[in-house]
C-alpha positions as CSV (number, residue, x, y, z in Angstrom):
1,X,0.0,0.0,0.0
2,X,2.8,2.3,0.6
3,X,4.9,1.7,-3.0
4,X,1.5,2.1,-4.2
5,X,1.2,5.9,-2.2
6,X,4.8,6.7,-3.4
7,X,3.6,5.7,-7.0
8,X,1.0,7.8,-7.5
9,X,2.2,10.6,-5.5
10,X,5.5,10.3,-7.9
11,X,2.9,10.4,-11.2
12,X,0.9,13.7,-9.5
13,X,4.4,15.0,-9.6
14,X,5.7,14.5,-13.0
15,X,1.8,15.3,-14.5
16,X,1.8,18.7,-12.5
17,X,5.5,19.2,-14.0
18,X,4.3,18.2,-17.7
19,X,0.7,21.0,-17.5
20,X,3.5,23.3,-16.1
21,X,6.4,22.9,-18.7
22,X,3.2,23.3,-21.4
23,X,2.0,25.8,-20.5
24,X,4.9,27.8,-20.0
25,X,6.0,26.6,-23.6
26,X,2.3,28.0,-24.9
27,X,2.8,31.4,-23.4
28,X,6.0,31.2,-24.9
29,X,4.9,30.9,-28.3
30,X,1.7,33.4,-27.7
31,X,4.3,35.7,-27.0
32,X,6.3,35.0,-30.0
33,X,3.0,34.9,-32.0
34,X,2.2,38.5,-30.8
35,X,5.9,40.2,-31.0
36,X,5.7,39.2,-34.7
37,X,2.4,41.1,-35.2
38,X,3.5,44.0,-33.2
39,X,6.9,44.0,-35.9
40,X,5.0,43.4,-38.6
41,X,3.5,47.4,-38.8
42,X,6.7,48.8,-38.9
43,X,8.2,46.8,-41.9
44,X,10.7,44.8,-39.9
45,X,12.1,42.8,-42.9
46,X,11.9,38.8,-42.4
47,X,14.2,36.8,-40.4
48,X,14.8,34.0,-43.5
49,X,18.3,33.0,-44.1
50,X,20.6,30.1,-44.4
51,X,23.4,29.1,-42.2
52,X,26.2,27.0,-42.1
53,X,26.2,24.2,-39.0
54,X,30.4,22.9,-38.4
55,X,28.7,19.1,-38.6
56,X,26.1,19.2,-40.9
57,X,25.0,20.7,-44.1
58,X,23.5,23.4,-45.1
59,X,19.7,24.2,-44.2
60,X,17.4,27.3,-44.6
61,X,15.6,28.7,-41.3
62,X,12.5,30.9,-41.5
63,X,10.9,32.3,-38.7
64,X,12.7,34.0,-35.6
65,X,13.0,30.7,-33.2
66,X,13.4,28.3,-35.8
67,X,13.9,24.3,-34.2
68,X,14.3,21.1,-35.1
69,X,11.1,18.9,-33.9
70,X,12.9,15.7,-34.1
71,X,15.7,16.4,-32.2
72,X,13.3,17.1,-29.0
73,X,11.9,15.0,-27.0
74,X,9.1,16.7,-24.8
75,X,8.5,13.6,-23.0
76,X,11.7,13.9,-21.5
77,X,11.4,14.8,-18.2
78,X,15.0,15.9,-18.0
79,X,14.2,18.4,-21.0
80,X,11.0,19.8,-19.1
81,X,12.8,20.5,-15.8
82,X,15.2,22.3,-17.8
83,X,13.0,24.2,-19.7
84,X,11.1,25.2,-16.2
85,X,14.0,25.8,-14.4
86,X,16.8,27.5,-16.6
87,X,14.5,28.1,-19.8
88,X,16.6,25.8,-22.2
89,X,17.2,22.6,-23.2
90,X,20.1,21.3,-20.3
91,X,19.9,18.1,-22.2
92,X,22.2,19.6,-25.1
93,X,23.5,22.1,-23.2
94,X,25.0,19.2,-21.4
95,X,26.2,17.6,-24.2
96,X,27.8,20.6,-25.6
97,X,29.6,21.3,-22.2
98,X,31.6,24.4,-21.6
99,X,32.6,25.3,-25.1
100,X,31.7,24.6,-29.0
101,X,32.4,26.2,-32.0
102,X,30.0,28.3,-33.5
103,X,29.4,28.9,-37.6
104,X,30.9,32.5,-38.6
105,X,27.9,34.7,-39.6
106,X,29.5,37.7,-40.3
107,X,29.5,39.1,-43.6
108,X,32.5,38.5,-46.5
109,X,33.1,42.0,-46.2
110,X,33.6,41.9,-42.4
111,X,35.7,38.6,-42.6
112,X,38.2,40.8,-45.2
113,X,38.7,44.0,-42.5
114,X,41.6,44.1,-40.6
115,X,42.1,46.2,-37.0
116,X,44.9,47.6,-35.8
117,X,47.1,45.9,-33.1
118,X,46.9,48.7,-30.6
119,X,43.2,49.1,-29.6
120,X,41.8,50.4,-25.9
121,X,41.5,47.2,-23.7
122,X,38.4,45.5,-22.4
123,X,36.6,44.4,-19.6
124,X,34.1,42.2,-19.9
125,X,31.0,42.4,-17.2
126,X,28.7,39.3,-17.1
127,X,26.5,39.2,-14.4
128,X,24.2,36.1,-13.4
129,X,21.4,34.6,-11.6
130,X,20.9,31.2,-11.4
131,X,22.5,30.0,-14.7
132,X,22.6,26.9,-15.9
133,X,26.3,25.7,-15.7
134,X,27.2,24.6,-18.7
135,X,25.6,27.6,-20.3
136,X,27.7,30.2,-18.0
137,X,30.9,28.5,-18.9
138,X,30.2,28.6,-22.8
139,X,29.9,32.6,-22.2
140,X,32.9,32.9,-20.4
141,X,35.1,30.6,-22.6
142,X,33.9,31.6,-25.8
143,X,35.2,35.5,-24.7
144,X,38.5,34.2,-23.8
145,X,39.1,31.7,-26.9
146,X,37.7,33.7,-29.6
147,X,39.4,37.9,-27.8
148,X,43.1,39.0,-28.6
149,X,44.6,38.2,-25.1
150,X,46.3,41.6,-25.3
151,X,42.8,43.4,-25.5
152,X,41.0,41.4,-22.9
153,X,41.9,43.3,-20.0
154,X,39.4,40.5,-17.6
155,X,36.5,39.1,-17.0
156,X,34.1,39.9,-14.1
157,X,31.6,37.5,-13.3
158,X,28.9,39.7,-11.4
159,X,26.8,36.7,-9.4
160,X,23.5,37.9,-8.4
161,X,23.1,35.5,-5.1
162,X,22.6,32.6,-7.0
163,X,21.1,30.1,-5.4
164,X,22.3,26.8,-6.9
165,X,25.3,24.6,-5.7
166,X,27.0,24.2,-8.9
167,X,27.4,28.1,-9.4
168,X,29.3,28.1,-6.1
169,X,32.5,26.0,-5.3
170,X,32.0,24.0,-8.8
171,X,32.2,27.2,-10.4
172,X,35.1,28.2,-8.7
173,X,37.2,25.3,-9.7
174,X,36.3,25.8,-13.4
175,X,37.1,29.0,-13.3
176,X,40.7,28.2,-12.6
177,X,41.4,26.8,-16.1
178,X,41.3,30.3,-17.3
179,X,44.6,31.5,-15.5
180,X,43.7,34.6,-13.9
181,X,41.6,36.3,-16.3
182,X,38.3,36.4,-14.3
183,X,37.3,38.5,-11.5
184,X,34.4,36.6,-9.8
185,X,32.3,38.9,-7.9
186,X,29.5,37.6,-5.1
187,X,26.9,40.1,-4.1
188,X,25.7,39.8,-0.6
189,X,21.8,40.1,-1.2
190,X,19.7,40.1,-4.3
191,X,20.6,43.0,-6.5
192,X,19.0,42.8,-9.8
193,X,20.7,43.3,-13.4
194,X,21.1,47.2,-13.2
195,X,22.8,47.4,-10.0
196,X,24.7,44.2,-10.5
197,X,26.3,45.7,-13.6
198,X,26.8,48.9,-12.0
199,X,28.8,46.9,-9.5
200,X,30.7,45.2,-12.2
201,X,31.8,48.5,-13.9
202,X,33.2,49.7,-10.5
203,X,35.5,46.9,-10.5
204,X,36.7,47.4,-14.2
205,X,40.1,48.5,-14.9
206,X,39.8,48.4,-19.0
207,X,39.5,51.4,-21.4
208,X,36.2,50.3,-22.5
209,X,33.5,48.2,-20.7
210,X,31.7,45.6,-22.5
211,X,28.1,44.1,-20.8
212,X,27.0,40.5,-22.0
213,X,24.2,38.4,-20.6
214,X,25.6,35.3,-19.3
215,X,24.1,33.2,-22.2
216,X,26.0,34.0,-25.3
217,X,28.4,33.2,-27.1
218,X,30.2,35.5,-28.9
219,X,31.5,35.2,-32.8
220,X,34.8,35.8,-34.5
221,X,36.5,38.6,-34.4
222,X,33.4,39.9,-32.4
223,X,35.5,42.4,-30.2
224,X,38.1,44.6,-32.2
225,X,35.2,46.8,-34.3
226,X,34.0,47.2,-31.1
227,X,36.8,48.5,-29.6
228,X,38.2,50.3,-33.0
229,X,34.8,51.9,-33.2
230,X,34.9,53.8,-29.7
231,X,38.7,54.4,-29.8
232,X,37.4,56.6,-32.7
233,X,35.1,58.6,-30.9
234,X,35.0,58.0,-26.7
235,X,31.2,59.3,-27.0
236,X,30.6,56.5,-29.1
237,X,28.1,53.3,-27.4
238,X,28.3,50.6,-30.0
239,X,26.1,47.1,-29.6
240,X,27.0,44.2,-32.1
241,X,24.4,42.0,-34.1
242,X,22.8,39.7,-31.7
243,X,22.2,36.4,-33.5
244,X,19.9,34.1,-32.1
245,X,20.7,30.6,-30.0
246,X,17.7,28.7,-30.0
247,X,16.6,27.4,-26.8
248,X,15.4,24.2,-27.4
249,X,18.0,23.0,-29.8
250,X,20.8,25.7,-29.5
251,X,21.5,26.1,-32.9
252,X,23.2,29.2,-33.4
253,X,21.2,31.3,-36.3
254,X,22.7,34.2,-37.7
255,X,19.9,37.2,-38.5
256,X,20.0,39.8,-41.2
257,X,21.3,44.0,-40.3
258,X,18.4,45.3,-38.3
259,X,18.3,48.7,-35.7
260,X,16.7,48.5,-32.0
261,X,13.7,50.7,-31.7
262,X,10.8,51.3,-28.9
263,X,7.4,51.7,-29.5
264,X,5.3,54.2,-26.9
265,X,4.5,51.6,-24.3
266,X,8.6,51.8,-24.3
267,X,8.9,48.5,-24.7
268,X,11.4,47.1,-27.5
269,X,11.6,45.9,-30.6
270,X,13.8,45.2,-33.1
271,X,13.2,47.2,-36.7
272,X,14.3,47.3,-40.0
273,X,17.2,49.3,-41.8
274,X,16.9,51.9,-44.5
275,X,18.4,50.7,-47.7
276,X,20.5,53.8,-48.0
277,X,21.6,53.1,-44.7
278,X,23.6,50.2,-46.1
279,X,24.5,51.3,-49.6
280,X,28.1,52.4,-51.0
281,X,31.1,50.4,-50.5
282,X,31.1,49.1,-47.4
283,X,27.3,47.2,-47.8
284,X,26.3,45.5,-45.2
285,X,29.2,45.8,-43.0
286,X,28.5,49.3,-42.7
287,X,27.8,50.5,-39.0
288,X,24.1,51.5,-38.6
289,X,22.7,54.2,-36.0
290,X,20.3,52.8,-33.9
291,X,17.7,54.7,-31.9
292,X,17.6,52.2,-29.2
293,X,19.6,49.2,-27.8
294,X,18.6,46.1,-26.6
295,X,20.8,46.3,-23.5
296,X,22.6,43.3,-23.2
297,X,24.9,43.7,-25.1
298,X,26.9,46.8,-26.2
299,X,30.4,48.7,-25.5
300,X,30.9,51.8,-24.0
301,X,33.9,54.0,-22.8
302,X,34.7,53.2,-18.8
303,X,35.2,56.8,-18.1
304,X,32.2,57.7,-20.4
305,X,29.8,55.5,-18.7
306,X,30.5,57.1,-15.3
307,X,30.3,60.3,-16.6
308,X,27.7,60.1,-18.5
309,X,25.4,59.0,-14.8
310,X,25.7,55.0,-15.1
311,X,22.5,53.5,-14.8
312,X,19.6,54.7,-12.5
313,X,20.2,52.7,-9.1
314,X,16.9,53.4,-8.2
315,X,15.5,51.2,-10.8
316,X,14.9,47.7,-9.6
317,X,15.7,44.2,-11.3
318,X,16.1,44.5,-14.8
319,X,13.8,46.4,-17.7
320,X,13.5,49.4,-19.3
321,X,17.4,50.4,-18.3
322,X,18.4,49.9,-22.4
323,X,15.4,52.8,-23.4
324,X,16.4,55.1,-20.7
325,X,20.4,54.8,-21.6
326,X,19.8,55.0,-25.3
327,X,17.9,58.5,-24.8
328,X,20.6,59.5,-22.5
329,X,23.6,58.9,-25.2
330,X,21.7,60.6,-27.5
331,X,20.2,63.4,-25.8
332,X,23.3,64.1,-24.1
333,X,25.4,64.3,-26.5
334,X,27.0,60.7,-27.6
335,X,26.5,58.3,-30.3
336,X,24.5,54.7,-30.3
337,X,25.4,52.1,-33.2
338,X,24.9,48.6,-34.2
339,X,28.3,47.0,-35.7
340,X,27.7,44.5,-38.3
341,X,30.7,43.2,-38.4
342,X,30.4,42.3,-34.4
343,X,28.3,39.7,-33.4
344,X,26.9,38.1,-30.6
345,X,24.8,34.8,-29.9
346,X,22.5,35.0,-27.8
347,X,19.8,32.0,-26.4
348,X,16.4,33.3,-26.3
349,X,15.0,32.0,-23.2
350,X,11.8,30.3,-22.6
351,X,9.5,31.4,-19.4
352,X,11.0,29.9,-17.0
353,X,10.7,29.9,-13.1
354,X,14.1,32.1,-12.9
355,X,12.5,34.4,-15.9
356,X,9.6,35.6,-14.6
357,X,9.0,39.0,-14.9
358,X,8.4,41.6,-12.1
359,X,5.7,43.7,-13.3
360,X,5.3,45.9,-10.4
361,X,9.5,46.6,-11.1
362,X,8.8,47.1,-14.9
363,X,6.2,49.3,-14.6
364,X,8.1,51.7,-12.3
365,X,11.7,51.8,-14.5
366,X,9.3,52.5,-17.3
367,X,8.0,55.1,-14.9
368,X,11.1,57.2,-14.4
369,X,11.9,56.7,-18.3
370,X,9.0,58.5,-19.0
371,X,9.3,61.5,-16.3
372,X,12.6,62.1,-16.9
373,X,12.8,61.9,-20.8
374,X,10.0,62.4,-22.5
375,X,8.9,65.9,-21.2
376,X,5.4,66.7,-23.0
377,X,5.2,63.6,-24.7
378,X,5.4,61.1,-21.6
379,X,1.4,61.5,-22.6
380,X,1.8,59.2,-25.6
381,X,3.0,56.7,-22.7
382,X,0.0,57.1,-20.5
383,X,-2.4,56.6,-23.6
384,X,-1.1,53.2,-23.7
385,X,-0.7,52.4,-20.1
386,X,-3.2,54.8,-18.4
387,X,-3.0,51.9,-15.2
388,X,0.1,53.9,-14.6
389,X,-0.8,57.3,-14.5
390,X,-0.9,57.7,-10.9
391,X,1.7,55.3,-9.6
392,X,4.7,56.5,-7.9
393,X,7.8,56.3,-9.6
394,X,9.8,57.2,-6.7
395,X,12.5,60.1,-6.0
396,X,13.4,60.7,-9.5
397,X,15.5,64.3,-8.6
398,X,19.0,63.1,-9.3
399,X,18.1,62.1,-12.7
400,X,16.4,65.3,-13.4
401,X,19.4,67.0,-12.0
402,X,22.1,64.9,-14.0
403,X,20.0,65.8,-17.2
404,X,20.5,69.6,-16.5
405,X,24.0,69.1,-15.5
406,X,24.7,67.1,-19.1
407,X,22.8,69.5,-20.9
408,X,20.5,67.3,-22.3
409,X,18.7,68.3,-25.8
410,X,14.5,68.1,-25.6
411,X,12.8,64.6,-26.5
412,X,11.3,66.6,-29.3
413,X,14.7,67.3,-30.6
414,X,15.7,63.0,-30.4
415,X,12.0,62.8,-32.1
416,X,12.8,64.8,-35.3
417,X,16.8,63.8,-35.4
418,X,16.9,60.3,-34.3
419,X,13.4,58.8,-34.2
420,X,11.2,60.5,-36.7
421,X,9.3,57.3,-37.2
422,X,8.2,57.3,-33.7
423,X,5.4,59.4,-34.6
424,X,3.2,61.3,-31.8
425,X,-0.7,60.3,-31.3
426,X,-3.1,62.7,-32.6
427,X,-5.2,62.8,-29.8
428,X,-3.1,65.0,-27.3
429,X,-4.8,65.4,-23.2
430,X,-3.2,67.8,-20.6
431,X,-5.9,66.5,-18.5
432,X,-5.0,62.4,-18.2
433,X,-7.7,61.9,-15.8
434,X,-10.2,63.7,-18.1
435,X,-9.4,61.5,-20.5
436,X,-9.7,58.5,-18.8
437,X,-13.2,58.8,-17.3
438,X,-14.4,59.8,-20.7
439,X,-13.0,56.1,-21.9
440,X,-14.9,54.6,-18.7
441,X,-11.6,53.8,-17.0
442,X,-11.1,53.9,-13.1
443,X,-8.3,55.8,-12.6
444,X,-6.1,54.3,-9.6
C-alpha cells in the first residue's frame, strides 16, 4: 500500500511538471506569435536566411525561433525540468559542455577587414542569476578563446546570489582553467541586473566596458570593431548584431542587419534598416545608427559610462534600463550604433521559473523613463498604459538634475533627429484623468 502511495504521489508530480512545462512553452509561443504582429507594422524585414552548422550541411531557417522537432523529446522529463528551471534545453546544453564552436555569420566583407594591433582594452562584465552551468561557462570561454589576449583586460563574473550549488564552489574550480583572467564577484543580497552591472563596472580597470548576458556566445573577431569603433570617438556606445541561439535546440542562427527601436509603451523591438543606410562600399558591414539598444549587449567607454550617470540605481531588477540609456547617449550628447561586423549569440530564453518577470518593477523603470525623458510627450505613454498614471515612480530628482548638468537636448529634438518614425498620437490630453473617465476607466 505504501509503493502504491509513493507511485501515484511520484505520477501527480511529474503530470503537474508536464501541464506546467506546457504551459509555460504556450505562453511562450503566444508571445512570439504577438511580437511578430506588433513587428510586422513597422516593416521589420523577415528573419529567412541560411546558415552553415560545423557538422552538418547546409539548411534554410524561416521564422525568428526556428527548431528542429525531431531532435526534442518533450516527454523527456530531464528536458522539461530544464525548460522550467533554466529556460533551455540542459539536455544539449550538457552535451555541448563548456565550449563549442559556433558557424561565422559575419558578412564577407567583415571577414576581409583588418584592426589595428593597438586598440583600448576590455573588460568584460557578465552578471548572473541562477544559470545553468554549462551555459555560463560557454559565455565565459567563448570571450577568452575567440578575444586577442592583449585586448582582454578580464573578466568579471557579477553573481546575483545565486542560489544553486554548482554556481558556487564547482564554479570556482572551473574557473581556474582560465589562469587569472576572471574576476568573480558575489553580491551579498539580491541586487537585480542594473545594479549588478553597476557593481561590475566599478571593478573594471579596461579602457572600454563591455556588458553580455551570461548566455552568449560570442562570434569571431566579435570584439576589435568594437573597440576600434569607440577608440574613434569615446562618446561612441556601440552594440554588435545579436544572433539568435535557440533554446530548445541551441542552434546558433545568424539574422540579417536590423536597428533596436521602442514603441510608446517603451517597450522594445527590433526594426528594419533603411536601404540607403547600407548602400556604398562598405554594404552590409556598414555601422548602422540605432535609436535604441537592446541592452545586453553593447560597449561603452569606462570613463564615459560614469560620466555620462551609469545607470539609475533606483531602478529595480532588470527592464526598461536599455530605453532610458539610449535617450541618454543621444540626448546628451553621444552616439548609439549597431556593428555589423560584431556579433553576438545570444539564447532566447523560454518562461521559466528564474524568468519571470516583475511587473510591479517594470512598470516603475518604465515610470522614471517616462518622467525624466519624454517631457510633453510622456502622454503618448500614458495613452497606452493609463493603469500607470498615478503610480509612484519614486524620488526621480537626481536624474532630473544629472539631465540639466549634461545639458541634455528636448525629446522633441531626439523625435525629429533620431526617431522621426516614432510618430506622436493625434489625440493629445493635458488632462490624463479627463481622458480616462471619458473612456470609462477607473483611474487608480
Amino acid at each position: 500500500m505504501k509503493n502504491i502511495l509513493i507511485q501515484c504521489l511520484f505520477c501527480g508530480i511529474l503530470a503537474t511538471g508536464l501541464w506546467t512545462t506546457t504551459l509555460l512553452l504556450l505562453v511562450h509561443l503566444e508571445q512570439e506569435d504577438t511580437l511578430e504582429k506588433e513587428t510586422e507594422g513597422h516593416n521589420r524585414p523577415p528573419i529567412t536566411h541560411v546558415y552553415q552548422q560545423t557538422h552538418d550541411s547546409d539548411r534554410t531557417i524561416n521564422g525568428k525561433c526556428p527548431f528542429l522537432s525531431d531532435n526534442v523529446n518533450f516527454s523527456d522529463p530531464e528536458l522539461i525540468q530544464g525548460l522550467h528551471q533554466y529556460g533551455l534545453n540542459v539536455i544539449i546544453s550538457r552535451r555541448l559542455g563548456i565550449q563549442r564552436e559556433v558557424p561565422d555569420s559575419r558578412d564577407k566583407i567583415c571577414q576581409r577587414k583588418h584592426y589595428p594591433r593597438n586598440l583600448p582594452t576590455a573588460s568584460v562584465i557578465i552578471c548572473f542569476y541562477n544559470e545553468e552551468f554549462n551555459t555560463l561557462l560557454r559565455t565565459v570561454s567563448s570571450v577568452v578563446n575567440l578575444s586577442p589576449q592583449h585586448l582582454l583586460e578580464e573578466i568579471i563574473l557579477v553573481d546575483d546570489k545565486s542560489e544553486y550549488d554548482d554556481l558556487k564552489n564547482k564554479l570556482d574550480y572551473h574557473l581556474e582553467i582560465f589562469r587569472g583572467k576572471i574576476k568573480l564577484v558575489r553580491t551579498k543580497k539580491r541586487e537585480g541586473l542594473i545594479r549588478s552591472r553597476m557593481i561590475g563596472a566599478s571593478r573594471a580597470s579596461g579602457d572600454i566596458l563591455v556588458f553580455l548576458d551570461s548566455h552568449c556566445e560570442v562570434n569571431r573577431v566579435w570584439l576589435e570593431p568594437l573597440l576600434h569603433a569607440i577608440s574613434r570617438d569615446h562618446k561612441m556606445v556601440v552594440c554588435p548584431i545579436v544572433d539568435i541561439i535557440n533554446e530548445l535546440t541551441l542552434d546558433y542562427v545568424a539574422v540579417p542587419v536590423v536597428r533596436g527601436a521602442f514603441d510608446w509603451s517603451l517597450n522594445f523591438r527590433w526594426d528594419n534598416v533603411f536601404s540607403y543606410e547600407l548602400d556604398g562600399p562598405e554594404g552590409p558591414s556598414k555601422p548602422v545608427r540605432s535609436p535604441a539598444m537592446s541592452g545586453g549587449i553593447f560597449a561603452i567607454n569606462r570613463h564615459y559610462f560614469n560620466e555620462l550617470g551609469q545607470y539609475d540605481k533606483n531602478m529595480d531588477l532588470w527592464g526598461g534600463e536599455n530605453v532610458e540609456l539610449s535617450l541618454r547617449i543621444w540626448m546628451c550628447g553621444g552616439q548609439l550604433f549597431i556593428l555589423p561586423c560584431s556579433r553576438v549569440g545570444h539564447i532566447s530564453k523560454a518562461p521559466s521559473l528564474n524568468r519571470v518577470i516583475n511587473q510591479s518593477a517594470l512598470s516603475r523603470n518604465l515610470l522614471r523613463v517616462a518622467h525624466v525623458w519624454l517631457d510633453e510627450y510622456k502622454e503618448n505613454f500614458f495613452l497606452q498604459r493609463p493603469s500607470l498614471l498615478y503610480v509612484s515612480c519614486g524620488n526621480i530628482s537626481e536624474r532630473v538634475e544629472l539631465r540639466k548638468r549634461l545639458g541634455c537636448k528636448s525629446f522633441q529634438w531626439y523625435l525629429d533627429n533620431i526617431f522621426p518614425e516614432l510618430e506622436p498620437f493625434h489625440t493629445q490630453r493635458k488632462d490624463m484623468k479627463s481622458f480616462l473617465l471619458a473612456k470609462g476607466e477607473n483611474a487608480p
